[in-house]
Each structure stands twice: as C-alpha cells, then as structure tokens.
C-alpha positions as YAML, in Angstrom:
chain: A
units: angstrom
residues:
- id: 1
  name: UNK
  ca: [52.71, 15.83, 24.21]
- id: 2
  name: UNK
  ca: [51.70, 12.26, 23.23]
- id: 3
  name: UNK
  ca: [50.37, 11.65, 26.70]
- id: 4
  name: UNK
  ca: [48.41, 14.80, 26.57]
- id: 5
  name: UNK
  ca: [46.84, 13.44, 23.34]
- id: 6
  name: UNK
  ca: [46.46, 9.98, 24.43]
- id: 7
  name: UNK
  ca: [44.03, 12.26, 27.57]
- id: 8
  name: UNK
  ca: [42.27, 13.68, 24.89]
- id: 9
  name: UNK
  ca: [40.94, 10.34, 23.11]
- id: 10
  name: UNK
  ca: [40.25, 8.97, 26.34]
- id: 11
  name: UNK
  ca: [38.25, 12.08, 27.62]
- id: 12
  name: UNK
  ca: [36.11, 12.12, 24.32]
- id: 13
  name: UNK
  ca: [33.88, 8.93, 24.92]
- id: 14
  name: UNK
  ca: [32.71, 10.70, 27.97]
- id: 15
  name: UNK
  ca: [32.65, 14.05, 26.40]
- id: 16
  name: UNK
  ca: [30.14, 12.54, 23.87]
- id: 17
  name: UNK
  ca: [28.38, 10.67, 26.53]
- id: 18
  name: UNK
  ca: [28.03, 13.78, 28.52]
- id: 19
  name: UNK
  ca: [26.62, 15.69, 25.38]
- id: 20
  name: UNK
  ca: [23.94, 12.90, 24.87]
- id: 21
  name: UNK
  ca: [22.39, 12.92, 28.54]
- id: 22
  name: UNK
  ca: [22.22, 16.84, 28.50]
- id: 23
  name: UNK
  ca: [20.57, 16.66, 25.32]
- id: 24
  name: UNK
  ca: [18.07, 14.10, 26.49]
- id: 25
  name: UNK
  ca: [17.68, 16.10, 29.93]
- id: 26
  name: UNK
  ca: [16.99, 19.26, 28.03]
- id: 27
  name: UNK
  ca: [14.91, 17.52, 25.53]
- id: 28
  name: UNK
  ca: [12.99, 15.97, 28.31]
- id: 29
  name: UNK
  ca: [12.85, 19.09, 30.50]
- id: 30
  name: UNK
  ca: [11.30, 20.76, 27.47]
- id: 31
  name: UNK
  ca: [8.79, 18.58, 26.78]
- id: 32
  name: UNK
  ca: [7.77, 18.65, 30.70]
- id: 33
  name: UNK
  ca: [7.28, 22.19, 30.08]
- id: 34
  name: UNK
  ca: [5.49, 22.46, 26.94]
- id: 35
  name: UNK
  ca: [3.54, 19.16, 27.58]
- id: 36
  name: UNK
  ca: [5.54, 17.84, 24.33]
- id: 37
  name: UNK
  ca: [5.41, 13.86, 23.72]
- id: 38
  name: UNK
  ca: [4.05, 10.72, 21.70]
- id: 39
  name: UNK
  ca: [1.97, 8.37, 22.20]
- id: 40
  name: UNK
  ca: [-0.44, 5.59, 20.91]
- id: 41
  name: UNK
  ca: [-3.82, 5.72, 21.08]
- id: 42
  name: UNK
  ca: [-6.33, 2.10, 21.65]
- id: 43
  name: UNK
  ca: [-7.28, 2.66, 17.99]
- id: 44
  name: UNK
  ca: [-3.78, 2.37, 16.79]
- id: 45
  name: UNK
  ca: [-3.08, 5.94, 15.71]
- id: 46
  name: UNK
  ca: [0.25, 7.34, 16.76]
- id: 47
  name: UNK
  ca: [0.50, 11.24, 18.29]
- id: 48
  name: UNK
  ca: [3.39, 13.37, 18.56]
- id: 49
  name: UNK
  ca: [3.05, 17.02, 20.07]
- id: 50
  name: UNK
  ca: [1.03, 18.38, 23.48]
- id: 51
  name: UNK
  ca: [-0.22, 15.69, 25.57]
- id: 52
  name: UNK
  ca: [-2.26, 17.10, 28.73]
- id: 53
  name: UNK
  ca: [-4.16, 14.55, 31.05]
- id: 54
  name: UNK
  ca: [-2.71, 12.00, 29.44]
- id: 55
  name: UNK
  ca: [-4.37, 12.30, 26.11]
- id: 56
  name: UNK
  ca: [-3.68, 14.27, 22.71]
- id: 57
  name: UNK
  ca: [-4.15, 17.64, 23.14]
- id: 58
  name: UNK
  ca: [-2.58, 19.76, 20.01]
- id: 59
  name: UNK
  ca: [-0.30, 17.92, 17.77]
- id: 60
  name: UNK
  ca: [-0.39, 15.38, 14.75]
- id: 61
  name: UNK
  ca: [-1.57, 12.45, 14.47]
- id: 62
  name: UNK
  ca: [-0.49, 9.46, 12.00]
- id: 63
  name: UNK
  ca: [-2.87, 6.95, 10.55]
- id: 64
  name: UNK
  ca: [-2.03, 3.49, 9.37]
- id: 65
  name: UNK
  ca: [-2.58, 4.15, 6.13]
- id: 66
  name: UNK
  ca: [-0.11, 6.92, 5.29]
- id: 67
  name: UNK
  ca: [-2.90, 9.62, 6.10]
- id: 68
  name: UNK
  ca: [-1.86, 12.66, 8.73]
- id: 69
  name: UNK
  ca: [-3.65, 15.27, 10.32]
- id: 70
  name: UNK
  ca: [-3.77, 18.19, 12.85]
- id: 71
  name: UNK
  ca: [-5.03, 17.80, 16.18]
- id: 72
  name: UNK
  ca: [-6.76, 20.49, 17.73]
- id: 73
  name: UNK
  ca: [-8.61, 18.83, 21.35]
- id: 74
  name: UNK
  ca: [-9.89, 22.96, 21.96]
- id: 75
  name: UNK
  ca: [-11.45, 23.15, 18.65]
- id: 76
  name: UNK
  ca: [-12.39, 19.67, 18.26]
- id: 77
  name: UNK
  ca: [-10.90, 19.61, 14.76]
- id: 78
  name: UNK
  ca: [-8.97, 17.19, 12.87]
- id: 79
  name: UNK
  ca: [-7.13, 18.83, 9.95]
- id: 80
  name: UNK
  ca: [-6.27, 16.20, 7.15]
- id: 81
  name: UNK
  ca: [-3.07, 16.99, 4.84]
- id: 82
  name: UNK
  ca: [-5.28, 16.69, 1.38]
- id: 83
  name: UNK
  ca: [-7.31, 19.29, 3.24]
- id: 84
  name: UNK
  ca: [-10.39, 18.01, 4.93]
- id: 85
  name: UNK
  ca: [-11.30, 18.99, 7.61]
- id: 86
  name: UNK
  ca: [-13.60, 17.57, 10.77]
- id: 87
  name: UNK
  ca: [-15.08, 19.21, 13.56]
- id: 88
  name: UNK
  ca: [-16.64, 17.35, 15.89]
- id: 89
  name: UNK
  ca: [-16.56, 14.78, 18.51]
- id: 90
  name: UNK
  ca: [-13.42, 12.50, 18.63]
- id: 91
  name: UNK
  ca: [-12.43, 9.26, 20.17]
- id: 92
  name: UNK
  ca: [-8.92, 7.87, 19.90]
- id: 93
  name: UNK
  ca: [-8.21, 10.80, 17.11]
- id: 94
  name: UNK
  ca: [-11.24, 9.37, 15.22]
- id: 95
  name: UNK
  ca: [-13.94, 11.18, 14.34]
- id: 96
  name: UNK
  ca: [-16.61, 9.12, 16.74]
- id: 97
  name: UNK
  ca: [-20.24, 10.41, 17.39]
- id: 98
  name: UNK
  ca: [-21.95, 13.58, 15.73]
- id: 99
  name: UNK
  ca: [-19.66, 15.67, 13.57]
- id: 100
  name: UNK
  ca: [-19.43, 17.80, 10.30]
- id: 101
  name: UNK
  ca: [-16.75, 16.49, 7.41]
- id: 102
  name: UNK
  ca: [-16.12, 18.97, 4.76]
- id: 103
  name: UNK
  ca: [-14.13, 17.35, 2.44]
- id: 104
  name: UNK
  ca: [-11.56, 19.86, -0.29]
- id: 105
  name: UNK
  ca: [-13.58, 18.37, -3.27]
- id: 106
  name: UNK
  ca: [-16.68, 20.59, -2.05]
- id: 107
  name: UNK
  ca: [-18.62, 17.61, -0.55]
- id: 108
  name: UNK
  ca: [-19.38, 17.81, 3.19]
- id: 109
  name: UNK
  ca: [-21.28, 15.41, 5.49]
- id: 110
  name: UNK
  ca: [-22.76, 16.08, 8.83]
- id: 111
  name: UNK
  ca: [-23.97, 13.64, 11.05]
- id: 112
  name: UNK
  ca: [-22.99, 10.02, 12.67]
- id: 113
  name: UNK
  ca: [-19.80, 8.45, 12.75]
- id: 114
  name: UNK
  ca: [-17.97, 5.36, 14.24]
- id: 115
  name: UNK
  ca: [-14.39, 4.70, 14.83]
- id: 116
  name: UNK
  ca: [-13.53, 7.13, 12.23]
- id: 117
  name: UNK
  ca: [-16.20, 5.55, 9.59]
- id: 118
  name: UNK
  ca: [-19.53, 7.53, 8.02]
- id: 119
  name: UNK
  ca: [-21.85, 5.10, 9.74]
- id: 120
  name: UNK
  ca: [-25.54, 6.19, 11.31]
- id: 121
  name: UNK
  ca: [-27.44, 8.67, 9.96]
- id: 122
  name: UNK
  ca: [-26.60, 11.88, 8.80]
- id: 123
  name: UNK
  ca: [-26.75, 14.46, 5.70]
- id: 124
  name: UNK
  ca: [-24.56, 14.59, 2.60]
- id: 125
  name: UNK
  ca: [-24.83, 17.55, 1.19]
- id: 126
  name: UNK
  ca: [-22.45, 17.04, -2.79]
- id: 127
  name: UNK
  ca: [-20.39, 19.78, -4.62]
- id: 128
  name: UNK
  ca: [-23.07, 19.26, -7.46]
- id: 129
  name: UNK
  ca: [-25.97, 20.98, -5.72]
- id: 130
  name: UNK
  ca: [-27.57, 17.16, -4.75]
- id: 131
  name: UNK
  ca: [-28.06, 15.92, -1.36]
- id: 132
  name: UNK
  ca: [-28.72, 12.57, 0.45]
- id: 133
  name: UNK
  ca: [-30.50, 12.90, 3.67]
- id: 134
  name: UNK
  ca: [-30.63, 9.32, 5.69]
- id: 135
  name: UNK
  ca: [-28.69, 5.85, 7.10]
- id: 136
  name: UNK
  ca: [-25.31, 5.08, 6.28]
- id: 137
  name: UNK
  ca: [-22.70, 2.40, 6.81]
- id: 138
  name: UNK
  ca: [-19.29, 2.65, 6.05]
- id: 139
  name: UNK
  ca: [-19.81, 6.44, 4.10]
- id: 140
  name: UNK
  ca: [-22.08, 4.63, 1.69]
- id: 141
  name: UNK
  ca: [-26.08, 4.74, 1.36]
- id: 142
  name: UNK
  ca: [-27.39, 2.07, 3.45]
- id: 143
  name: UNK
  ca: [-31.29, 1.81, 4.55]
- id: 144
  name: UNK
  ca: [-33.76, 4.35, 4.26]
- id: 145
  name: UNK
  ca: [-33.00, 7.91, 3.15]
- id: 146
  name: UNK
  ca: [-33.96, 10.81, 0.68]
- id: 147
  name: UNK
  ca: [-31.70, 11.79, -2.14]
- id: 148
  name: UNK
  ca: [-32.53, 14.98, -3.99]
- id: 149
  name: UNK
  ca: [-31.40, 16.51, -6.98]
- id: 150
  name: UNK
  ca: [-31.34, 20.40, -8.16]
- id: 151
  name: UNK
  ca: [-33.45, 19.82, -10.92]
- id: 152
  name: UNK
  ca: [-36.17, 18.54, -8.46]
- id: 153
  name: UNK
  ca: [-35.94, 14.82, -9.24]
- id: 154
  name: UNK
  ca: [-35.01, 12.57, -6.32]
- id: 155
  name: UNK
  ca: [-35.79, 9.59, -4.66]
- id: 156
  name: UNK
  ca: [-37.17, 8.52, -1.14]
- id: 157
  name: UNK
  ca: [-36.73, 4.75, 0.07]
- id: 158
  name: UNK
  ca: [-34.41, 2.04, 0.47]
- id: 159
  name: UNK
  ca: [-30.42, 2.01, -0.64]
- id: 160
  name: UNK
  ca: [-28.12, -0.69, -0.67]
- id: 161
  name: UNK
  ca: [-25.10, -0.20, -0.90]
- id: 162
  name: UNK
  ca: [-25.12, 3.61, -2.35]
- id: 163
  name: UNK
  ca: [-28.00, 2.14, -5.31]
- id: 164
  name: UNK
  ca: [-31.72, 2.03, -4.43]
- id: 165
  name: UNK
  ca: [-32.55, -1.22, -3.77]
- id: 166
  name: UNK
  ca: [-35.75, -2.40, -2.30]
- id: 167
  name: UNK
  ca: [-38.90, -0.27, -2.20]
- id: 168
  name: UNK
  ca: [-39.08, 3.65, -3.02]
- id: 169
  name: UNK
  ca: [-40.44, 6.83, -4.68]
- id: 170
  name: UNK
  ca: [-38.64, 8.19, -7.26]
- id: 171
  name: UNK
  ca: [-39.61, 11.59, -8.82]
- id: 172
  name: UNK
  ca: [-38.43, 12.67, -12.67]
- id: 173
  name: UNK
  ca: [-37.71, 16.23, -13.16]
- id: 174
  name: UNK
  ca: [-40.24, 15.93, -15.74]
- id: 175
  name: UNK
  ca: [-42.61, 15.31, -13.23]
- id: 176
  name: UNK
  ca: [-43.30, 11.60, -13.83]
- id: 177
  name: UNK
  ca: [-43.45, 9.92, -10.47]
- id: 178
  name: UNK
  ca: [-42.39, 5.68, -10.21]
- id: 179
  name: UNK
  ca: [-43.14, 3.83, -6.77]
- id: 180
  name: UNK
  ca: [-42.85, 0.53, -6.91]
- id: 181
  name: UNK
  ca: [-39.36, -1.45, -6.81]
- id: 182
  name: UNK
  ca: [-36.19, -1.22, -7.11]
- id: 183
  name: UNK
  ca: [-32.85, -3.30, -7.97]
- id: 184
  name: UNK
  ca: [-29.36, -1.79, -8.05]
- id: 185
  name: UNK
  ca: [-31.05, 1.43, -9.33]
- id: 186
  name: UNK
  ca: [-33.28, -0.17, -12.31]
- id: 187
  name: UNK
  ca: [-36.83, -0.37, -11.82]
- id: 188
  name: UNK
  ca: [-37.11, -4.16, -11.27]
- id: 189
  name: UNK
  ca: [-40.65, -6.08, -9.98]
- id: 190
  name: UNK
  ca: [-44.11, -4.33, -9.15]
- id: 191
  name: UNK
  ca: [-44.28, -0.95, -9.53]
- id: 192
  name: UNK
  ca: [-46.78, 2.24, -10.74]
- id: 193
  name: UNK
  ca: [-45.28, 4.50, -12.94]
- id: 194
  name: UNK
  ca: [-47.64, 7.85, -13.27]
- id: 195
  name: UNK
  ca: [-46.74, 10.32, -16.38]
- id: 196
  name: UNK
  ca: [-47.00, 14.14, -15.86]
- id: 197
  name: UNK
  ca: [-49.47, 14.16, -18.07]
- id: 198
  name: UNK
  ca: [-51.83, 11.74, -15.30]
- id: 199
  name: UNK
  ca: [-51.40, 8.35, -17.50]
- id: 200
  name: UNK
  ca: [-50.70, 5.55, -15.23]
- id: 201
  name: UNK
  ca: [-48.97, 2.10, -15.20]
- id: 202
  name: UNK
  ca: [-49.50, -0.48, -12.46]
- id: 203
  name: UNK
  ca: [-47.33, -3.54, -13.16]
- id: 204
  name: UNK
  ca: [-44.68, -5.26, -13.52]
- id: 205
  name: UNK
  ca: [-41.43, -4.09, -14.59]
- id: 206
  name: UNK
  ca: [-38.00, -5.93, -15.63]
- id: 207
  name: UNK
  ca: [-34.67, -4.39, -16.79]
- id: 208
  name: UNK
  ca: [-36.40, -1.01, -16.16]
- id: 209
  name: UNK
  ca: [-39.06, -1.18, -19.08]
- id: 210
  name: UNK
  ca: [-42.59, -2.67, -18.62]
- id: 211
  name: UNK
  ca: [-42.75, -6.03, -18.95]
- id: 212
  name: UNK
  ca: [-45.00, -8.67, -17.58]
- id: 213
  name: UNK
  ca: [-48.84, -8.38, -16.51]
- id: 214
  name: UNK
  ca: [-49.57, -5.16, -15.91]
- id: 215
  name: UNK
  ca: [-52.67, -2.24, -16.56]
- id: 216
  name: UNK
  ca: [-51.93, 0.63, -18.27]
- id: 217
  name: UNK
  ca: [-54.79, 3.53, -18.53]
- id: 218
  name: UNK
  ca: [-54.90, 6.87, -20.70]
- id: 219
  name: UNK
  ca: [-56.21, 10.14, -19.99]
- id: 220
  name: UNK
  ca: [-57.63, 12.80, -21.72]
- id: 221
  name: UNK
  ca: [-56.12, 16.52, -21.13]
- id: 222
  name: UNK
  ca: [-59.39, 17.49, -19.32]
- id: 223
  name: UNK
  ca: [-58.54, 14.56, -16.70]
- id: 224
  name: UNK
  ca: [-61.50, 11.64, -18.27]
- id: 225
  name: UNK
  ca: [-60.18, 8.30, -18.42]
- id: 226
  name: UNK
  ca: [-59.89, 7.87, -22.72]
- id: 227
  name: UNK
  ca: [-58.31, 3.94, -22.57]
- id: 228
  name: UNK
  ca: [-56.69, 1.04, -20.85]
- id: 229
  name: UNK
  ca: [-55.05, -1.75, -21.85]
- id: 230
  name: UNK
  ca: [-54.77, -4.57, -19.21]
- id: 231
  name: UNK
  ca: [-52.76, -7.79, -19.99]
- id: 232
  name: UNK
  ca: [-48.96, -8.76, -21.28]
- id: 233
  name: UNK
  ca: [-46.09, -6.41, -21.95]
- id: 234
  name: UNK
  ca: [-42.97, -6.51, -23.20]
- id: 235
  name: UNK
  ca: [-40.54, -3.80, -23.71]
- id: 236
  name: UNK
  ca: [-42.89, -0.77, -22.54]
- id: 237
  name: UNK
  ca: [-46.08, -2.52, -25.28]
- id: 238
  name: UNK
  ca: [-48.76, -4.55, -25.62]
- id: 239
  name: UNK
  ca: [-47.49, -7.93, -26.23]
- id: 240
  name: UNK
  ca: [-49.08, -11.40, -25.99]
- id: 241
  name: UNK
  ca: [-53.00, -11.68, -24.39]
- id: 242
  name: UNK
  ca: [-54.50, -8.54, -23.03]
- id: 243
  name: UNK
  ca: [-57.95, -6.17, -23.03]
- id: 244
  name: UNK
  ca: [-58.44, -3.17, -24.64]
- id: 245
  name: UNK
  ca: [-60.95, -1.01, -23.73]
- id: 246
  name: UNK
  ca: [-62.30, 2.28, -25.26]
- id: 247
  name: UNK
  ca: [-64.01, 4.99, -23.02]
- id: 248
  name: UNK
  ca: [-66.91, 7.47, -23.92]
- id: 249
  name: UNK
  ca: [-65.82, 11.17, -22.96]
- id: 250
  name: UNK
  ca: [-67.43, 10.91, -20.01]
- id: 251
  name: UNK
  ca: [-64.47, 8.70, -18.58]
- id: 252
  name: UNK
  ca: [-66.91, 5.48, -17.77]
- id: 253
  name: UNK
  ca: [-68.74, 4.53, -20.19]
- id: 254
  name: UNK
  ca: [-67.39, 1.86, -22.27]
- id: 255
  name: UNK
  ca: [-67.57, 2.28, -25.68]
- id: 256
  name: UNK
  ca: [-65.26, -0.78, -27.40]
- id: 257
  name: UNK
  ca: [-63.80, -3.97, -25.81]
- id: 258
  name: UNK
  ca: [-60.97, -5.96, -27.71]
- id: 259
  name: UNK
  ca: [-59.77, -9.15, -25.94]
- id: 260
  name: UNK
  ca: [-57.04, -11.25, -27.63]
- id: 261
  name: UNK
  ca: [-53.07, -11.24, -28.90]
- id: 262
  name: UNK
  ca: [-51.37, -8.22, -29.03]
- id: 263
  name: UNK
  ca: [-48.08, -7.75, -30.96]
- id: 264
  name: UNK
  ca: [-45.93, -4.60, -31.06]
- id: 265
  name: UNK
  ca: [-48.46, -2.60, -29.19]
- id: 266
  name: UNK
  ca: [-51.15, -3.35, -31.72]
- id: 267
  name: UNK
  ca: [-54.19, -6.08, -31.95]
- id: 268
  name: UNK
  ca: [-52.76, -9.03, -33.93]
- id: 269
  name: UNK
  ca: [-54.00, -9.69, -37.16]
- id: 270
  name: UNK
  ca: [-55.38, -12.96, -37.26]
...
C-alpha cells in the first residue's frame, strides 16, 4: 500500500508535465487553425487574435498608452473602446494615409493622417454645426484653412496652433468683414475692418481695438462718402493728431477740413 502511494507521487510530476505539453500542443494546434497569435508591430503596438500573412488581420490591438481597439484588416476599421471609430488606411495598426475618424463626442474628421496623428490636410466637421476645412499637424489647426460657423461667420487664412495667426479674412455674422492680421485670434497689426453698413477702417489695430495711424471713412445709407477721419487712434477713437474732413452729399466734394488734436473722439478744445 505505501509503495503503491509512494508510485503515485512519483507519477504526478509527469502527470502534470504531460497535462502542460498537451495543453500547449492543443493551444498551438488551435491557433494554427484559426490563424490565432500575438505579435508586435514596428510602431510598438502589441496584437493578439488572427494573424494571416504575417500581419494583423482581426483581433485587438494595445496601445502604449492604455488605449485598445478592434482590428478589422477586411473593413479597414479600427474600433476604439471609448467608441471611436476609424475607417481607413492603416499602417502598423495606425491610422496612416487618407481616412475618416468619427469620434463618440459627435466630432468626425476626414482626411490625412501620419503614424496614427491628424497631420496633412483634411476636414473637421464639429458636433456644434462648425467646420474647419484645411492643414493640420498633430490634430490641431496648422497653416492655411477655412473655418466656418452656422451662423455664417468664419474665417479663411492662416492658424497656428488651432488660433489664427498670421494673415486672414474673417467674416461676422453681422456681416462686418476684417482682413488684415492676426495674433493668437485678436486682431493685432494692419488690418481693414468694413461694417455692414459699408463704413470702413484701414489701419492699425492692437489688442483687437483700433489703435495707431489709421483712416476711418463714413457713409451715408444711399452709399455717398459723408466723413473721414485720418490720423491717431486709440481704443476704437480719435485720439492725438488727425484730419477731419466733411463731405457734400454728393460724396466728393469737401465741405469742412479740421486738422489738429483729437481727444475722446472729439476736436480738442484748445
């Protein structure tokens, strides 16, 4: 009896050992079959389901960051947990060349993209009814591009890291019209702001007011130039030296000239 036991302890090593490599065999037969297994990609994303030809075929793939998806090679689609989804060319289980993101906040992008990053040109089309048509680097506004609201205002030019920098047009939805430019959004430099109602100012602007030299000229409502006012502003008036000049109602003849200091939008009393 205690020999018979002693067999038993001594038979169970191998017993376990024997269990292991048919498990492995099995596990390795199925995953001949199915095409099951994992592997790296160059980019550094790890894959674990169908491999065929040596390269993801249906499975999931594992980001550095924490981030998963599903990997569909048939429908070219990467399906994120938080529930974006990409369709589109991949590269190393990257999005990589011309795709379409639509993101689960409503936002969706189609267009460029490298290694996995929003970079070329492309459309952005937001949940909020906007859109921005135009260069990108890195998902952000970069270069030139159009960005339109749904009230009609928008703005065509140069961005900068997601602000307009540089030159551009930017329309109001009031229908006031600015070209000139731009810093980090504010109207900054040389610039011609035109009112809806056709008064225009051509100058310079700081901190997004007019302020500087500049020429500003008033219209009447049946389109005759009424006055204009070219010299120093500060905070949108008249400050410091400038010319005023009055205008018949025929638009061109001049009918008063004031040159001198202006304070508060009004001739200084001397």
């Amino acid at each position: 009896m205690a020999q018979a036991k002693q067999k038993s302890r001594a038979l169970l090593p191998v017993i376990i050992l024997v269990a292991i490599l048919i498990t492995v065999v099995l596990v390795w037969l199925i995953s001949l079959i199915f095409g099951l297994g994992y592997m790296k990609t160059a980019a550094g994303v790890r894959f674990l389901g169908r491999i065929r030809g040596g390269a993801p075929y249906k499975g999931t793939a594992h980001y550095s960051d924490g981030t998963t998806a599903k990997y569909n090679a048939d429908a070219q689609t990467l399906t994120y947990k938080n529930g974006d989804v990409y369709t589109g060319s991949v590269r190393d289980l990257l999005p990589d060349g011309q795709g379409v993101m639509a993101y689960s906040s409503g936002d969706s992008y189609e267009g460029s993209f490298e290694a996995g990053a929003i970079t070329g040109s492309g459309t952005w089309r937001y949940a909020d009814g906007s859109s921005y048509t135009g260069e990108l680097r890195d998902g952000k506004r970069q270069g030139t591009g159009t960005y339109a609201n749904p009230d009609g205002s928008g703005y065509t030019g140069t961005f900068a890291d997601n602000r307009r920098n540089g030159v551009g047009k930017a329309t109001y939805a009031n229908g006031d019209v600015y070209e000139g430019a731009f810093v980090d959004d504010i109207r900054q430099g040389q610039g011609t702001y035109t009112w809806a109602n056709g008064d225009v100012y051509t100058g310079a602007f700081d901190g997004d007011v007019r302020t500087g030299k500049g020429v500003m000229t008033w219209y009447r409502e049946d389109g005759t130039r009424a006055e204009t006012y070219d010299g120093d502003f500060v905070n949108n008036l008249p400050e410091g030296k400038g010319t005023y000049t009055w205008y018949e109602t025929d638009g061109n003849t001049v009918a008063r000239v004031y040159t001198g200091d202006f304070e508060g939008g009004l001739i200084k009393a001397n």
